[in-house]
PyMOL CGO cylinders between C-alpha atoms (Angstrom):
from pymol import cmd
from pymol.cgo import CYLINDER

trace = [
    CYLINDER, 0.00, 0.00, 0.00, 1.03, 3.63, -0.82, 0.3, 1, 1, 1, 1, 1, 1,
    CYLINDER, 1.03, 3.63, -0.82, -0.18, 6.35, 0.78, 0.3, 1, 1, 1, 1, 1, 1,
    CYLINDER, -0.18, 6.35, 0.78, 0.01, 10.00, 0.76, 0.3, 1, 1, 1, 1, 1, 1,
    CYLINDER, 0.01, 10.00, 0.76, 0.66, 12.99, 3.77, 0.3, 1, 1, 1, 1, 1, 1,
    CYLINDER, 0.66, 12.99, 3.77, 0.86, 16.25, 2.99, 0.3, 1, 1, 1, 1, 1, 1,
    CYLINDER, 0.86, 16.25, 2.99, 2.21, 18.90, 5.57, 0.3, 1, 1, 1, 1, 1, 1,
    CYLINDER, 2.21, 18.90, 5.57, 1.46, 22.89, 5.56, 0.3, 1, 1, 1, 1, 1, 1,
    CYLINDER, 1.46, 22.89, 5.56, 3.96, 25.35, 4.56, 0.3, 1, 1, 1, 1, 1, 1,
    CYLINDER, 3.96, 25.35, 4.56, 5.10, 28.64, 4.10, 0.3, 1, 1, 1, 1, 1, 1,
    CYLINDER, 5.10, 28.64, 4.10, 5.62, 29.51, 0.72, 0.3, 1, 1, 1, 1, 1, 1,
    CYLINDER, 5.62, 29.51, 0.72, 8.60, 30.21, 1.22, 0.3, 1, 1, 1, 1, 1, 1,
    CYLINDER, 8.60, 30.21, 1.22, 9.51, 26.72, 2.39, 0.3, 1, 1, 1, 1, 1, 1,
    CYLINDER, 9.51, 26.72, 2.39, 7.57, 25.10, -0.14, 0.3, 1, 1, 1, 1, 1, 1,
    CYLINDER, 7.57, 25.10, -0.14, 9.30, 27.16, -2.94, 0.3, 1, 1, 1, 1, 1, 1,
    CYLINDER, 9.30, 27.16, -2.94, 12.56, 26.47, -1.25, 0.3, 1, 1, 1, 1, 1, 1,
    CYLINDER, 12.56, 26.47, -1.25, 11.99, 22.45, -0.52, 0.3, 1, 1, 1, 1, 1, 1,
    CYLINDER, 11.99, 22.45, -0.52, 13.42, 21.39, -4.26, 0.3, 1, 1, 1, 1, 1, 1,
    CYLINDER, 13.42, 21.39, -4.26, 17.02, 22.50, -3.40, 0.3, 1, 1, 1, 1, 1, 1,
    CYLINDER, 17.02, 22.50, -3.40, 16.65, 21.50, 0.13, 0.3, 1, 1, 1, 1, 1, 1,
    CYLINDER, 16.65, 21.50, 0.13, 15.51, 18.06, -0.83, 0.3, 1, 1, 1, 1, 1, 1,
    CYLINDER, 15.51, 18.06, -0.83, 18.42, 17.85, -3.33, 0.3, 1, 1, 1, 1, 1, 1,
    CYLINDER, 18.42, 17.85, -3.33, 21.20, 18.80, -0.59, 0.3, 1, 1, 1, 1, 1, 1,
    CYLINDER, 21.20, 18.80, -0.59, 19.66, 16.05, 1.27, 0.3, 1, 1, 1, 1, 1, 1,
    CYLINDER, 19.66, 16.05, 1.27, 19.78, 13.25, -1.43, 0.3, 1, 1, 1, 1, 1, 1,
    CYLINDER, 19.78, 13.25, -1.43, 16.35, 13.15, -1.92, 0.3, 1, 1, 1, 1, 1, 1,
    CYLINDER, 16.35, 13.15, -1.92, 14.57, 13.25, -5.52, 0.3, 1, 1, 1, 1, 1, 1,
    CYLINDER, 14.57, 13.25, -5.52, 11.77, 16.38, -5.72, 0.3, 1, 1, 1, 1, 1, 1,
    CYLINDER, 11.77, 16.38, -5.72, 8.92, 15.08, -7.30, 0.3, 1, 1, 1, 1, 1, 1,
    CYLINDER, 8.92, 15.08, -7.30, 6.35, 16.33, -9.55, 0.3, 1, 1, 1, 1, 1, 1,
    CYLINDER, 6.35, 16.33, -9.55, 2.21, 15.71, -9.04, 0.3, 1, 1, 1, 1, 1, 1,
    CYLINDER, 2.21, 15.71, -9.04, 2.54, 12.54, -11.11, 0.3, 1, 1, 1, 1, 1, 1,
    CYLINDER, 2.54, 12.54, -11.11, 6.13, 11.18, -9.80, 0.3, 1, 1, 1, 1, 1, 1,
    CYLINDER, 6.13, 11.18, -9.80, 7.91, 13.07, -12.34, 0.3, 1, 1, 1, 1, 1, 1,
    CYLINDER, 7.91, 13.07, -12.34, 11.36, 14.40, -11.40, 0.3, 1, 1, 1, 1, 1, 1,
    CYLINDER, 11.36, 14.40, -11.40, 10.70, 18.25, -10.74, 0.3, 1, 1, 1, 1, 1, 1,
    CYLINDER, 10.70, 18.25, -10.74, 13.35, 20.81, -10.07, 0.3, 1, 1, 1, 1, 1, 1,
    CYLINDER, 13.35, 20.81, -10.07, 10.66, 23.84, -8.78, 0.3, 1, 1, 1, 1, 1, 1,
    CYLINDER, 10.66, 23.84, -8.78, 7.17, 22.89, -6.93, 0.3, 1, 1, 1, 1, 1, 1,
    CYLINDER, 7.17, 22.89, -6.93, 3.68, 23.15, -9.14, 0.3, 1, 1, 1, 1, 1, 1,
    CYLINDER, 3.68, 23.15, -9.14, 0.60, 25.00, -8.80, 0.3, 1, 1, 1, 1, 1, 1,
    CYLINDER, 0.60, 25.00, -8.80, -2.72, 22.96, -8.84, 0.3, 1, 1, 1, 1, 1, 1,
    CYLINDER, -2.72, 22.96, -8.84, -4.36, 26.15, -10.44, 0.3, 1, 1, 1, 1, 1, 1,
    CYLINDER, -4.36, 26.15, -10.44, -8.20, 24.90, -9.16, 0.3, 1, 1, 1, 1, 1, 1,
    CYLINDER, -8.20, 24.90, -9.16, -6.79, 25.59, -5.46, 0.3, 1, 1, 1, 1, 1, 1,
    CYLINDER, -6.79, 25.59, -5.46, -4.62, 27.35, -6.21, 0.3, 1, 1, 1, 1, 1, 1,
    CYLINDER, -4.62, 27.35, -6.21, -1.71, 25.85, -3.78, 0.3, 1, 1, 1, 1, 1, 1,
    CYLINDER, -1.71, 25.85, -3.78, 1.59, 25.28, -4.69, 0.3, 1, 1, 1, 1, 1, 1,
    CYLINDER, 1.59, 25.28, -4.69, 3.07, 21.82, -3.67, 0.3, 1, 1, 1, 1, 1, 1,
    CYLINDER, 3.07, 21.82, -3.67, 6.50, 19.98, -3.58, 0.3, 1, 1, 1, 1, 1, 1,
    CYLINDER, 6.50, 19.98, -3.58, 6.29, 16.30, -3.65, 0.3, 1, 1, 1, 1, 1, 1,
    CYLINDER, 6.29, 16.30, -3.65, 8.88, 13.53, -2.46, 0.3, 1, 1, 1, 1, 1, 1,
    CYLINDER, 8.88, 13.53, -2.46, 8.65, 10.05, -1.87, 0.3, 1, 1, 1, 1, 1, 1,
    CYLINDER, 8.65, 10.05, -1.87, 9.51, 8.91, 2.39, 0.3, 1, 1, 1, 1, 1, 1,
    CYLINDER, 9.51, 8.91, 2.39, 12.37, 5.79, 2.24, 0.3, 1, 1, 1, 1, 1, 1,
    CYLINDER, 12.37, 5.79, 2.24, 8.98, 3.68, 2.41, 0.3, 1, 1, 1, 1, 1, 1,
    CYLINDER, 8.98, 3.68, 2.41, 7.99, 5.06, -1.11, 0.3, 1, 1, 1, 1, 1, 1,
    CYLINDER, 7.99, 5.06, -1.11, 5.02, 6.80, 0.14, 0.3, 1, 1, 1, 1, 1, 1,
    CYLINDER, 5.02, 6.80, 0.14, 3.90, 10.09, -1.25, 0.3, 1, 1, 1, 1, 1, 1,
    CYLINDER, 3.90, 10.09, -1.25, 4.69, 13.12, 0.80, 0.3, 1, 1, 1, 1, 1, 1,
    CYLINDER, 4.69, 13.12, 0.80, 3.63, 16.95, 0.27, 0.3, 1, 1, 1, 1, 1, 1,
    CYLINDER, 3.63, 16.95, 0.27, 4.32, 20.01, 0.98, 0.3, 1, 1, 1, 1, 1, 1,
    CYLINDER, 4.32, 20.01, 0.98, 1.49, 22.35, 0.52, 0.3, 1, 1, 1, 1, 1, 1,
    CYLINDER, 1.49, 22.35, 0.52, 1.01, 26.13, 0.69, 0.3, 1, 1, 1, 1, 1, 1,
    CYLINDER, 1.01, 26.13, 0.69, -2.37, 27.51, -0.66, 0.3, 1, 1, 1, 1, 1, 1,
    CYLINDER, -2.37, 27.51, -0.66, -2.17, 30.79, -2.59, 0.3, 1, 1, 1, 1, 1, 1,
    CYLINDER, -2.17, 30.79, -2.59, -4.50, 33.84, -1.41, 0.3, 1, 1, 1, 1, 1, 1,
    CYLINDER, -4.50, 33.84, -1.41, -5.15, 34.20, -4.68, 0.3, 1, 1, 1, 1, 1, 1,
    CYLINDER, -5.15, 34.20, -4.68, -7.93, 33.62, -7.26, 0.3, 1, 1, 1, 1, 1, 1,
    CYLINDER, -7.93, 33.62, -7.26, -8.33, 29.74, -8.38, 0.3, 1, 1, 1, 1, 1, 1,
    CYLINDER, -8.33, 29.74, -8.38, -7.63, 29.13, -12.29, 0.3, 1, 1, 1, 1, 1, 1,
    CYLINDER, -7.63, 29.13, -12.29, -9.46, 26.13, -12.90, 0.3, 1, 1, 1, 1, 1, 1,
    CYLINDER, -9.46, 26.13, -12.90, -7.83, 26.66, -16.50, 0.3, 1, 1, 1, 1, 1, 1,
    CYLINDER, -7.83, 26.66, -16.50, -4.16, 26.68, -15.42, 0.3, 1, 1, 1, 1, 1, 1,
    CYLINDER, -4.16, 26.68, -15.42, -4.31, 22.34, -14.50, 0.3, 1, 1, 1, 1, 1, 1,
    CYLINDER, -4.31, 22.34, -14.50, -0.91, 21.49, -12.91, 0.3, 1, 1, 1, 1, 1, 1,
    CYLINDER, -0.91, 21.49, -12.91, 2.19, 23.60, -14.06, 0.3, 1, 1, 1, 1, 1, 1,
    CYLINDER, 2.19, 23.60, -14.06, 5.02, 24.52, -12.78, 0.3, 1, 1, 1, 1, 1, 1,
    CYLINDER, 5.02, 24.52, -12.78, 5.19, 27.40, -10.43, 0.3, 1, 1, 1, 1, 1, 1,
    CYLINDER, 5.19, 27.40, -10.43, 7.38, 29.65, -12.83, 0.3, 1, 1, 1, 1, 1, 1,
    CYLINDER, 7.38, 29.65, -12.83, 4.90, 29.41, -15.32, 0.3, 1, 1, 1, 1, 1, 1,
    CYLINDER, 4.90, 29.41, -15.32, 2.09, 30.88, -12.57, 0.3, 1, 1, 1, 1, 1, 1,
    CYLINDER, 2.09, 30.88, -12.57, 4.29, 33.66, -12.10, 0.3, 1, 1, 1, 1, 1, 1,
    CYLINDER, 4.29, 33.66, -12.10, 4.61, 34.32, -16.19, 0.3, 1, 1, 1, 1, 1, 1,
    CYLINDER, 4.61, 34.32, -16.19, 0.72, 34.48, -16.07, 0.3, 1, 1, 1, 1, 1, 1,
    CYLINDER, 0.72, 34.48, -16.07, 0.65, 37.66, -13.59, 0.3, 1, 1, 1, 1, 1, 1,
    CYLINDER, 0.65, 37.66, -13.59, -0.46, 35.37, -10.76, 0.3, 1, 1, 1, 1, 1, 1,
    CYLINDER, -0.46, 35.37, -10.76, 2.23, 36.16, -7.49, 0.3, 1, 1, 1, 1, 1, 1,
    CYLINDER, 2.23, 36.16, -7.49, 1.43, 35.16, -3.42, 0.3, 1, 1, 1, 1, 1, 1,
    CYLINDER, 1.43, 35.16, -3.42, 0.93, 38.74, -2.26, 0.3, 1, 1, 1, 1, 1, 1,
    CYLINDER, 0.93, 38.74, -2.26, 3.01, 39.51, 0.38, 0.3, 1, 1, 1, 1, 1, 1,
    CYLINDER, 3.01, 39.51, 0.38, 2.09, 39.16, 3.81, 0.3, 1, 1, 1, 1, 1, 1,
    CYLINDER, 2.09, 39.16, 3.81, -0.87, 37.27, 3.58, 0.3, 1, 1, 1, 1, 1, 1,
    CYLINDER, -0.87, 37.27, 3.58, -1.29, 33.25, 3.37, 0.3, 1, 1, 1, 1, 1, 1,
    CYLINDER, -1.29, 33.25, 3.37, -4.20, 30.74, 3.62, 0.3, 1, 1, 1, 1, 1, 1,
    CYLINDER, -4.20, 30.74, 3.62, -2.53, 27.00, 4.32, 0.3, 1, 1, 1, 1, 1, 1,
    CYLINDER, -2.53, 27.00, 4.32, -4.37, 23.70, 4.27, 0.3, 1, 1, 1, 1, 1, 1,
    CYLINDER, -4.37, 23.70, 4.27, -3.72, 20.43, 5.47, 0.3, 1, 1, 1, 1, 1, 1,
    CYLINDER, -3.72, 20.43, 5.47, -4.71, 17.11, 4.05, 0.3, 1, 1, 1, 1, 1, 1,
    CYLINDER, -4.71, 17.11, 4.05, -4.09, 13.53, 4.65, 0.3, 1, 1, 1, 1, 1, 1,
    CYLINDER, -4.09, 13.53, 4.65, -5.28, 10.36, 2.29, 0.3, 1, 1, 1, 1, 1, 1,
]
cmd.load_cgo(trace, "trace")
């Protein structure tokens, strides 16, 4: 069995957690398991979100959920390419979520 935790973050930590990971040996992950060297933004939510797989193989994720407007339209991208749409966290303010499957 394979589950999936996801943990709360700053954005900052989220948007930092690729090169962290790295230092640290482990792979960042993409949505789908892909090998991703910046988090995505699930443009519905809109949260960004760093994924990595425990030594166990389960799914983990770091989560940060814009105070922005949701873009059903956007899917799952990359959060560089959120930016290049006009869309930015504004500063100061944050709206986090927890989940666990």
């Amino acid at each position: 069995m394979r589950l999936h935790t996801a943990f709360r973050m700053s954005l900052a930590g989220v948007l930092q957690a690729a090169e962290v990971l790295k230092a640290h040996g482990v792979e960042p992950l993409g949505f789908n398991g892909e090998l991703a060297s910046e988090p995505v933004v699930i443009g519905w939510m809109p949260a960004v979100a760093q994924y990595f797989a425990d030594p166990d193989g389960h799914s983990i994720e770091l989560i940060h959920v814009l105070d922005e407007p949701a873009d059903a339209t956007f899917g799952m991208q990359p959060y560089s390419a959120w930016l290049k749409r006009g869309h930015s966290q504004r500063a100061g303010q944050s709206s986090s979520v927890g989940r666990r499957r």
